[in-house]
C-alpha positions in Angstrom: 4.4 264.2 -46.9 3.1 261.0 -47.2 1.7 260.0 -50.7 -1.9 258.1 -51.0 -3.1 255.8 -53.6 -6.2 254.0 -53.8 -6.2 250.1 -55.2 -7.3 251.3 -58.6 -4.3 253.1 -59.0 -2.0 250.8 -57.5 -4.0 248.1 -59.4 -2.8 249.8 -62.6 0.8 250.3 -61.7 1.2 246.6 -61.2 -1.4 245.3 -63.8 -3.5 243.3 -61.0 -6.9 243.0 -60.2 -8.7 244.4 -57.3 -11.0 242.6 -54.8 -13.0 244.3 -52.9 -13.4 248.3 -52.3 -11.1 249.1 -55.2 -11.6 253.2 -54.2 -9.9 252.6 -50.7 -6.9 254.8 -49.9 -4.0 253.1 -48.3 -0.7 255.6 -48.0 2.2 253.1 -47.7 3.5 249.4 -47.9 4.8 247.3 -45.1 4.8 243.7 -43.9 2.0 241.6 -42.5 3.3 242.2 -38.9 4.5 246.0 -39.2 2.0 247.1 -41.2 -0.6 249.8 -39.4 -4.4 250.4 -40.6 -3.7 252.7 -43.3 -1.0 250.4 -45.6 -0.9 247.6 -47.8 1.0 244.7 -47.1 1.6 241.6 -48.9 2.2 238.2 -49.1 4.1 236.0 -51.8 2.6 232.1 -51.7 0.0 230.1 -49.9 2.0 229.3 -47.1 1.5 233.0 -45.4 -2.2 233.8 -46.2 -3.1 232.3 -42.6 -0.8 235.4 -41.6 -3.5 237.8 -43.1 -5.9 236.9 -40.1 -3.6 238.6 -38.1 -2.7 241.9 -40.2 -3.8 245.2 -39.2 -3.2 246.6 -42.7 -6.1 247.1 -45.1 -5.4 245.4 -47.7 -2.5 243.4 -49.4 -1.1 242.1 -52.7 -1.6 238.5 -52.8 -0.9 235.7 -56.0 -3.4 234.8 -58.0 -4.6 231.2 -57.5 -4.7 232.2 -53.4 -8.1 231.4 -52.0 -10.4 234.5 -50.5 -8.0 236.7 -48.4 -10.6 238.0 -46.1 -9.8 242.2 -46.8 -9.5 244.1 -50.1 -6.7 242.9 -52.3 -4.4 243.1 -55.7 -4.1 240.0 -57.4 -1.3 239.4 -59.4 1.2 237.3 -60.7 4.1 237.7 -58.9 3.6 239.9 -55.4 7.0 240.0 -54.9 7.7 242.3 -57.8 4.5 244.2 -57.5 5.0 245.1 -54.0 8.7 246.3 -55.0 6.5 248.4 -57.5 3.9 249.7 -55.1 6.6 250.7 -52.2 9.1 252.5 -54.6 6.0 254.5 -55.9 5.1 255.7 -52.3 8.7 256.5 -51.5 9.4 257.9 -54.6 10.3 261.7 -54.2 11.2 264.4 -56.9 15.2 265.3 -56.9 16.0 268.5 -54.9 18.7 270.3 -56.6 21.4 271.5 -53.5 23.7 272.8 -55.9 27.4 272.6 -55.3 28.3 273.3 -51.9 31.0 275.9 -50.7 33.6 273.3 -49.5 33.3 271.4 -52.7 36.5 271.6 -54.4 35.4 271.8 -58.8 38.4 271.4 -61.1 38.8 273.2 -64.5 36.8 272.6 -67.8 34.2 270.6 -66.0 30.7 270.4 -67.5 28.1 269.7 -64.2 24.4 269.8 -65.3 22.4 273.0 -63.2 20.1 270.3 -61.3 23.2 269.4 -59.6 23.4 268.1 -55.5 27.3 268.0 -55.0 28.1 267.9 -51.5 30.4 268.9 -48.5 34.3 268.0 -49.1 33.5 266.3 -52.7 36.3 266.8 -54.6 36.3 266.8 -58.6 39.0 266.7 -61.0 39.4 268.1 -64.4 37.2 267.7 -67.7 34.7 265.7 -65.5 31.2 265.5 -67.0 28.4 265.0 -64.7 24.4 264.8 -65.5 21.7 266.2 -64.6 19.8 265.3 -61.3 22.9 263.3 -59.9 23.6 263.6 -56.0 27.1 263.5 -54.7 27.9 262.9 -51.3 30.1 264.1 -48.7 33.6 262.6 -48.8 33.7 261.7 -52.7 36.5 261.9 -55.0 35.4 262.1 -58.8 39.4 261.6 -60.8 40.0 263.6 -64.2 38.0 262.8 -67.4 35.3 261.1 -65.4 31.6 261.0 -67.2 29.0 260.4 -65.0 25.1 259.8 -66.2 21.9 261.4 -65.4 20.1 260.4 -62.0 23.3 258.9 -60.4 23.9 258.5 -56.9 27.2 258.4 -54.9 26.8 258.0 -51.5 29.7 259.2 -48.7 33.4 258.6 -49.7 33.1 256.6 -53.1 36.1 257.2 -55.4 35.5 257.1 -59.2 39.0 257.2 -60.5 40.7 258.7 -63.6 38.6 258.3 -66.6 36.2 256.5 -65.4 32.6 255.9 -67.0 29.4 255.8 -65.0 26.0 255.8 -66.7 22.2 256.8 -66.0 20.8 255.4 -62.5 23.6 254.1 -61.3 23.9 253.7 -57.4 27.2 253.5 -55.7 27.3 253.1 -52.1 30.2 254.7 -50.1 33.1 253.4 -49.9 33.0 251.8 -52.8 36.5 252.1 -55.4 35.9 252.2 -58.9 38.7 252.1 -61.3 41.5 252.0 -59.0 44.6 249.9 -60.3 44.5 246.3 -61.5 46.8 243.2 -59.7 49.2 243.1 -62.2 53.3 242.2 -61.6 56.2 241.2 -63.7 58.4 238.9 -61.5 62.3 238.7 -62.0 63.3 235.1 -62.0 66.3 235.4 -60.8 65.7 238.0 -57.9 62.1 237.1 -56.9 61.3 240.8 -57.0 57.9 242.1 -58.9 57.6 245.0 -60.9 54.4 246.8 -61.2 52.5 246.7 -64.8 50.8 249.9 -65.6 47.2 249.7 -65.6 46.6 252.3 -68.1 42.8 250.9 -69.3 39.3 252.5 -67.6 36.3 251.4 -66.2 32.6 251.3 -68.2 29.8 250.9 -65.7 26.4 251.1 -68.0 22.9 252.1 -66.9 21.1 251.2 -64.2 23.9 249.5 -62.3 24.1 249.3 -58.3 27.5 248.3 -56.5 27.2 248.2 -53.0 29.9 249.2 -49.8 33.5 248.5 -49.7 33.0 246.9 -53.0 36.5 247.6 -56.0 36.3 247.3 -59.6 39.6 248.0 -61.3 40.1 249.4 -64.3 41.6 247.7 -67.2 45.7 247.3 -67.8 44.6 247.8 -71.4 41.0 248.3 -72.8 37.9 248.3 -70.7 36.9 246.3 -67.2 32.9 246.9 -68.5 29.8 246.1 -66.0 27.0 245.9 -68.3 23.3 247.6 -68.0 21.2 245.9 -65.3 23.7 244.3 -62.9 23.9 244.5 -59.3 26.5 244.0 -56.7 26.5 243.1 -53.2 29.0 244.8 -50.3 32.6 244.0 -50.2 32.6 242.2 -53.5 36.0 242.5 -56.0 36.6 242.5 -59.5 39.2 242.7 -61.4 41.1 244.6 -64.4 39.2 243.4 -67.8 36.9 241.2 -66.6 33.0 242.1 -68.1 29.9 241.2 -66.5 26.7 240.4 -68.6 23.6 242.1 -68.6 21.2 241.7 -65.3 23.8 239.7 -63.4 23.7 239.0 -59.8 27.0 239.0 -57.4 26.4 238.4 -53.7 28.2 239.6 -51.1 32.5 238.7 -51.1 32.3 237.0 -54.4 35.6 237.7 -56.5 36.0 237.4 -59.9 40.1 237.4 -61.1 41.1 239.5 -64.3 39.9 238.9 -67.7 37.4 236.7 -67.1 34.1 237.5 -68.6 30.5 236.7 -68.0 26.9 236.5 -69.7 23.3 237.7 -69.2 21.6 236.6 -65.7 24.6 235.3 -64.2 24.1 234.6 -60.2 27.3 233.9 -57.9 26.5 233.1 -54.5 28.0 235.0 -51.6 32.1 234.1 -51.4 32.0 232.8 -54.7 35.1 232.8 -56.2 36.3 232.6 -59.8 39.4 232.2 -61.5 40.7 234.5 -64.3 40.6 234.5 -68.0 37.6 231.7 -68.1 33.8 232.5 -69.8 31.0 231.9 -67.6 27.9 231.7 -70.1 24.1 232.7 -69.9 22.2 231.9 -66.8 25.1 230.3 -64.7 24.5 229.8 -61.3 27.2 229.1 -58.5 26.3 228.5 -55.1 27.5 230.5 -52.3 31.7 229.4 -51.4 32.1 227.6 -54.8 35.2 227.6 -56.9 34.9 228.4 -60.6 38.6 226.9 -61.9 36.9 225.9 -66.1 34.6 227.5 -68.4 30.6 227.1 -68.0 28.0 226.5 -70.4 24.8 228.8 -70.8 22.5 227.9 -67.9 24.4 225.6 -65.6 24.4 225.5 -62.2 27.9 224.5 -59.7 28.7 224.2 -56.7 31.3 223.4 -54.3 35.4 223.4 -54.7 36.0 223.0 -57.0 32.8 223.8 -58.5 30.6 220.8 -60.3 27.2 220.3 -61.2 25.1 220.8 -57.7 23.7 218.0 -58.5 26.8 215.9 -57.7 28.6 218.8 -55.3 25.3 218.2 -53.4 26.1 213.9 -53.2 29.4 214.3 -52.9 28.4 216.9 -49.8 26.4 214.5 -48.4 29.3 211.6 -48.2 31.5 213.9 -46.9 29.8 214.3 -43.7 29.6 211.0 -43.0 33.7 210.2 -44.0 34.2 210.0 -40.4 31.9 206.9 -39.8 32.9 205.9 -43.3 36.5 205.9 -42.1 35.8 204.0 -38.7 34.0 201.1 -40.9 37.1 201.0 -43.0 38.8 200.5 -40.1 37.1 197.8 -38.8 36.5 196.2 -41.7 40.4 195.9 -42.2 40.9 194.3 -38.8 38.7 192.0 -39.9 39.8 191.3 -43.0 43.7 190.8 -41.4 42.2 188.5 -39.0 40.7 186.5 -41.8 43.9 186.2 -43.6 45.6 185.4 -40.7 43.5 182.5 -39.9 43.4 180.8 -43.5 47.1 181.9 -43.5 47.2 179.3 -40.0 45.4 176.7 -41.7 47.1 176.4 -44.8 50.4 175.9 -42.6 48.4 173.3 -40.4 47.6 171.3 -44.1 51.1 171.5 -45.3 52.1 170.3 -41.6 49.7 167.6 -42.1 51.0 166.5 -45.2 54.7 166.2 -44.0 53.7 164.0 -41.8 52.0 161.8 -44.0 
C-alpha cells in the first residue's frame, strides 16, 4: 500500500524548508518527466528548473539559492541526498519474517535469530550465526563458522565461504563470492610448475557495506582481507586476499585491487581501475576510470591514466597523444627538410673548396 506524507513531514526528514502548501499530500518520488500528479520530484542545480514548467508532479525538492519554482517545494541543501532520503522513506517496508523454508538445508549448532527469511535451496553449514531480520535468497551457500549481522540481505546464489564475517545492513547481490581462495602460488624454478599456497585467513565485511553482482573478495592467506563500515562496490569488481578498504570508499564497476594492498577513508576508483599489490592508497584518493595504480598515494590525490599521474598532467599528456599522429607527420617533414638543407650547404661547401683549388 502506498505510503503518503505531506511536505511538513518530508520537510523534517530532510531538514528543508517548505514553500508553499506545506499540508499537501504527495505519496511517492519520481523524476521531472515520470513523475504523475500525486509525487514529488526533484531537481539538483539551476540548469533543470526550466524542466519544472513541464512536470506533472506537485511539488519537488529544489537547492536553495534556486529562484521561485512555480509549485510547492523543499528547499535544501543538497536535493540529491534529500531526495535519496524522501524515496527510501516511501519505499521503506517493515521485514516479513518467511522463516526457513522446507528445502533449506540448516547444518548443526547453528544459532538463526526467529525473524528469520531463509529461502528455497539455501544451504547452511555448521556453527553459522545469523541475525535477526536478515533475508536469504534462493540459491545461497552460507560455509561453516560464518556470522552474519542483523538486517542483512543476500540476494540469489551469493556464497559466503568458511568463516566468513558479514555485519549489520550489509547487501550482497547474487552471485557475488565472498571469501573464496586467494591467487597465491609457489613456483619451482627448475620445473616451472606452481604449487598452491593455502589460504587459510577469512574475510571481515563491517556494517553497512553493499557489494554488488559477480563481484569476489578473497579471504586472507593469513589474517584478515577486511572491507571496512560504509563502503560500496560496484558489479564484477575483484579483490584480493589481505587487502583492506577504508571507511566510505567507492569502487566502480571492474576495478581490481591485487593482494595486500590497503586503502583509506573516501577512496574513489573509477570503473576498470586497476591497482597493484602491496601499495597504500591514502585518504581521499581518486583514480579515474582505466588508470593504473603501480606506487603509493598521498591523502587526497587524484590520478589518472597508465600508469597513473596527477590528472592534471594524465589529462596534457592525453591531449598530445591524440594529436601524435600529426605530430609524427610534421616530424617527418620537418626531417626532409632539414636533410635537404644539409645536403645543400653540404654542396656548397664542396663548390668553395673546388673554388679554392683552382685558385
Amino acid at each position: 500500500m502506498s505510503r503518503h506524507s505531506t511536505l511538513n513531514e518530508l520537510a523534517a526528514l530532510v531538514q528543508g524548508t517548505v514553500g508553499g502548501d506545506g499540508n499537501l499530500q504527495v505519496r511517492g518520488l519520481n523524476s521531472i518527466d515520470q513523475a504523475a500528479g500525486d509525487e514529488i520530484t526533484f531537481v539538483t542545480n539551476a540548469k533543470m528548473a526550466s524542466r519544472l514548467a513541464g512536470t506533472r508532479a506537485a511539488a519537488a525538492i529544489v537547492p536553495l539559492d534556486l529562484e521561485e519554482p512555480g509549485l510547492p517545494h523543499i528547499r535544501v541543501n543538497n536535493p540529491e541526498y534529500a531526495a535519496t532520503l524522501v524515496h527510501g522513506h516511501f519505499l521503506a517496508q517493515p521485514f516479513a519474517a518467511q522463516g526457513i523454508h522446507s528445502s533449506a538445508v540448516v547444518g548443526r549448532d547453528c544459532r538463526i535469530a526467529d525473524e528469520i527469511s531463509i529461502g528455497p535451496l539455501v544451504v547452511i553449514g555448521d556453527r553459522v550465526r545469523i541475525g535477526a531480520r536478515v533475508a536469504v535468497h534462493p540459491g545461497v551457500v552460507i560455509g561453516d563458522d560464518c556470522v552474519i549481522g542483523e538486517d542483512t540481505i543476500l540476494y540469489p546464489n551469493v556464497t559466503i565461504a568458511k568463516g566468513s564475517q558479514v555485519g549489520n545492513r550489509v547487501i550482497i547481490h547474487a552471485g557475488a563470492a565472498i571469501g573464496s581462495d586467494g591467487f597465491g602460488y609457489a613456483t619451482d624454478p627448475k620445473t616451472g610448475t606452481h604449487l598452491k599456497k593455502p589460504q587459510v585467513g577469512n574475510v571481515r565485511i563491517d556494517d553497512d557495506v553493499e557489494i554488488g553482482a559477480n563481484s569476489c573478495v578473497d579471504r586472507a592467506a593469513f589474517g584478515t582481507t577486511r572491507i571496512r563500515s560504509g563502503v560500496k562496490i560496484d558489479n564484477l569488481v575483484m579483490i584480493a586476499h589481505n587487502v583492506d578498504i577504508g571507511e566510505n570508499s567507492i569502487l566502480v564497476g571492474q576495478v581490481g585491487i591485487a593482494g595486500s594492498t590497503t586503502l583509506g577513508r573516501n577512496v574513489v576508483l573509477g570503473g576498470m581501475a586497476g591497482v597493484a599489490g602491496h601499495l597504500h592508497i591514502g585518504d581521499r584518493v581518486m583514480a579515474a576510470a582505466m588508470s593504473g595504480v603501480h606506487t603509493n598515494l598521498k591523502d587526497g590525490s587524484v590520478v589518472g591514466g597508465l600508469p597513473a599521474v596527477d590528472v592534471k598532467k594524465w589529462g596534457r599528456s592525453a591531449a598530445v597523444f591524440s594529436r601524435l599522429p600529426d605530430m609524427y607527420k610534421e616530424i617527418r617533414h620537418l626531417r626532409k627538410e632539414l636533410d635537404s638543407l644539409n645536403q645543400l650547404l653540404l654542396n656548397q661547401a664542396e663548390g668553395t673548396d673546388s673554388d679554392e683549388e683552382e685558385g
